[in-house]
C-alpha positions, 0 to 999 in steps of 0.5 A, a space after each residue: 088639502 081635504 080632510 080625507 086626503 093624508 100628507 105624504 110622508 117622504 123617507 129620508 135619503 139614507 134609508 132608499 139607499 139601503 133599500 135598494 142595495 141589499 139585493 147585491 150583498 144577497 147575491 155576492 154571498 151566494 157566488 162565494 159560498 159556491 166558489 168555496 164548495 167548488 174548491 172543496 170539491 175539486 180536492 176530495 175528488 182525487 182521493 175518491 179516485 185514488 186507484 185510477 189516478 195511481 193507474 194514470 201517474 203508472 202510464 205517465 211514468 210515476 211508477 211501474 205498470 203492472 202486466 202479465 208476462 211469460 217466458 218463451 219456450 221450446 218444444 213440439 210444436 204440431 201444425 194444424 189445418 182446420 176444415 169444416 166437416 160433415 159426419 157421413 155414414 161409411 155405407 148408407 142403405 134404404 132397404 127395398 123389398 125384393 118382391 110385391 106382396 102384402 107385409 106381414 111382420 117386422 122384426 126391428 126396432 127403430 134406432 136399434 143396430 142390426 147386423 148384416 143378414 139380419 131377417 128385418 120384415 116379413 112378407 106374405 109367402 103364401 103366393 110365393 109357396 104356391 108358385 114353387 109348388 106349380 113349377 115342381 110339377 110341371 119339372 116332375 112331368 117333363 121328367 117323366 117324358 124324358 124317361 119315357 123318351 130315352 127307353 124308347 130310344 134305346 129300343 130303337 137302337 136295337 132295332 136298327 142293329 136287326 134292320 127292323 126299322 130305320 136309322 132315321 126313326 132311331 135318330 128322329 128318336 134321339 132328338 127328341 130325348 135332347 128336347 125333353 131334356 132341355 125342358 127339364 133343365 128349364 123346369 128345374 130353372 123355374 123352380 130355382 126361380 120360384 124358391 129364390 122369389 119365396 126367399 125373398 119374402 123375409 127382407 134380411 138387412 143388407 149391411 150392419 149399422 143402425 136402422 132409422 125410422 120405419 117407412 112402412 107399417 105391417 098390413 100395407 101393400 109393398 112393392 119393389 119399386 117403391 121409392 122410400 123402401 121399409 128403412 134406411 140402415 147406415 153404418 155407422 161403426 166406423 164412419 167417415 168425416 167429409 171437410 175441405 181444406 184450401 187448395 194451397 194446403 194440399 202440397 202439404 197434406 200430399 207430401 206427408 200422404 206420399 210418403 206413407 205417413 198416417 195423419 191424424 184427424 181430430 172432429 171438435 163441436 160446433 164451439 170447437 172446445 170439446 174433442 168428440 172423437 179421433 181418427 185418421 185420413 183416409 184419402 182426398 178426393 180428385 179434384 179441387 172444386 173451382 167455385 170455392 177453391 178447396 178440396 175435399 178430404 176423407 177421414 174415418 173415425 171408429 166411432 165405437 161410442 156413438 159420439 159421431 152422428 150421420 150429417 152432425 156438422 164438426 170441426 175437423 183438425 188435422 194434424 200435418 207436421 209436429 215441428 220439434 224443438 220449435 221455439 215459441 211464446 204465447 199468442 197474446 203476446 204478439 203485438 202489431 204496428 206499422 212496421 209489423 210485429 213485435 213484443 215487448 220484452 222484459 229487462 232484467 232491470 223491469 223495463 221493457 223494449 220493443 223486439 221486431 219479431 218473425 213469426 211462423 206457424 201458430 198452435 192454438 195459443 202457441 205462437 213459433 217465433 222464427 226471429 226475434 227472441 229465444 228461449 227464457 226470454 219474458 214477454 208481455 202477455 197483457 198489458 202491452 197496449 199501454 206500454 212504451 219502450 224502456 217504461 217500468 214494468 211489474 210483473 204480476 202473473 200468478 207464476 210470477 216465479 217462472 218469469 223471472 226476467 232475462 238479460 237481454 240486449 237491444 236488438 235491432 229497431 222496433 216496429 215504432 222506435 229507431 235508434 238514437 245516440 246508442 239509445 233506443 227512443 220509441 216512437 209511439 203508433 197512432 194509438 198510443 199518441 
């Protein structure tokens, strides 16, 4: 051995072994230190969900489930067609002038609401006034030939009774009295004519409503023949509502119109949550339109407030029947499975049992129910979805004291139940499992 090289020194046996196991011990207190936070974990997580897990041990049967329930009624029940509408003026006018000529005034507002011969625009008369002045003349002048004309015929009949001249001349002479005349009387047409043109230089509107936007201003040339007029007036006081309807309603609505019968008509906004004005049906058109399978009906409204405005789309609502005595419930209440509709009603006891139901016509939020439940029976409004027949319910409506639960006995099978041993045993749906 060299003097720089130094001896190798080897540890002993016991000291390598613990070498090489401390990193097992390391990783062994790890995987318990994390099973004992898991355990830890997996206990407090039911308590910081108390609330869903008291709603779940509720659905499994632990305890009641809250719903909310209403009695079923009876009462008016009004049966309604709903038609989509359009306001429509009851006359719409486009005010032409009746003459060519230069114009001079108008004596309208826009938007403002005029009255039936309501002097609107003015047109130069001047023209017009000179035309009337020219035909007066030529009248006096052939008035005066036929004065002239019948003095001489008198003479003439004078001398023919004296043989002085002949019975022809003084006919000749009668004739020509006729003539003049028939002259005259078409003088007096043209100047007729002439002071009708100079009348129609002041346009005066043709029927009362409101007047739009002015097409012209003063200073232009109008002529009769132009196509967008002065103004459009439309009446709008009353004014009518044009909706269809399918063609399987109309027995309905022709049945009630046969025998005299006034239906009323309602127009709802767009959203059909605000009532805009009330009216009544008017008549229904004479055709149904094949493309589409609907008629058309026409209902006037008076309008007298202005809520109703020409081509404003509406939502019309008319009122075909009013069913008296009609037993019903609310629509939410109603509940559909493979076998058809049901409801779930509320026991006496707090439990609820699934009664087949055959519903009839709907009013709003009011659902008539032709078979299956009766007045003062208490029906599932909200909740019903986690409901199975027989469970345990508690009602919490905020009227909870109107719903006080009817004896009731089980009626029929249920939509998802049948009978078994005197007992009903429900049969969940697809979406219940």
């Amino acid at each position: 051995m060299s003097e720089n090289q130094q001896p190798v020194v080897t540890p002993p046996a016991h000291l390598k072994r613990k070498r090489t196991t401390w990193p097992y011990w390391v990783a062994a207190v790890v995987i318990v230190a994390g099973g004992v936070y898991f355990i830890k974990h997996a206990q407090t997580a039911p308590s910081a969900n108390a609330g869903g897990g008291r709603r779940a041990m509720m659905g499994a049967g632990a305890g009641p489930m809250p719903v909310h329930a209403r009695p079923v009624r009876k009462g008016d029940l009004n049966i309604y067609l709903n038609g989509l509408g359009t306001v429509t003026p009851a006359n719409s006018v486009t005010v032409h002038t009746r003459v060519d000529g230069l114009l001079q005034k108008v004596f309208f507002t826009e938007g403002q609401m005029v009255k039936e011969g309501q002097v609107l625009a003015q047109i130069d008369p001047a023209p017009f006034a000179v035309a009337v002045a020219q035909a007066e003349g030529q009248l006096a002048r052939d008035k005066a030939q036929l004065a002239s004309a019948q003095q001489d015929a008198a003479r003439y009949q004078t001398l023919v009774t004296q043989d002085s001249i002949s019975k022809q001349t003084a006919d000749q002479q009668a004739a020509l009295v006729q003539q003049y005349a028939g002259t005259v009387k078409a003088d007096q047409a043209a100047v007729d004519s002439a002071k009708l043109q100079l009348s129609y230089t002041r346009v005066t509107a043709p029927a009362s409503g409101r007047v739009g936007l002015r097409q012209v201003d003063p200073g232009n040339m109008v002529h009769s023949a132009d196509t967008n007029g002065l103004v459009v007036i439309n009446q709008v006081t009353p004014v009518s509502v044009l909706f269809t309807i399918p063609e399987g309603n109309l027995p309905a609505v022709m049945k009630q119109l046969q025998a005299g019968q006034k239906l009323a008509v309602d127009a709802f906004d767009r959203t059909q949550t605000t009532q805009l004005a009330k009216g009544t049906l008017l008549t229904i058109d004479n055709q149904i339109d094949t493309t589409t399978g609907t008629v058309k009906l026409k209902a006037t409204f008076p309008n007298e407030d202005g809520s109703l405005f020409p081509n404003q789309f509406v939502n019309a609502r008319l009122l075909v029947e009013t069913k008296h005595d009609a037993t019903f419930m609310p629509s939410a209440a109603v509940q559909r499975g493979s076998s058809g509709t049901f409801v779930f009603a509320v026991g006496e006891d707090k439990t609820v049992s699934a009664v087949p139901v055959t519903l009839g016509a709907i009013d709003g939020d009011k659902q008539e129910v032709v078979k299956g439940v009766h007045p003062g029976d208490v029906v599932v409004i909200d909740g019903g979805d986690k409901l199975k027949d027989g469970g345990q319910v508690e009602v919490v409506a905020a009227n909870a004291s109107e719903v006080a639960a009817k004896p009731r006995g089980r009626r029929g099978s249920g939509p998802h139940g049948k009978r078994a041993s005197g007992a009903w045993q429900h049969r969940p749906s697809s979406d219940q499992q």
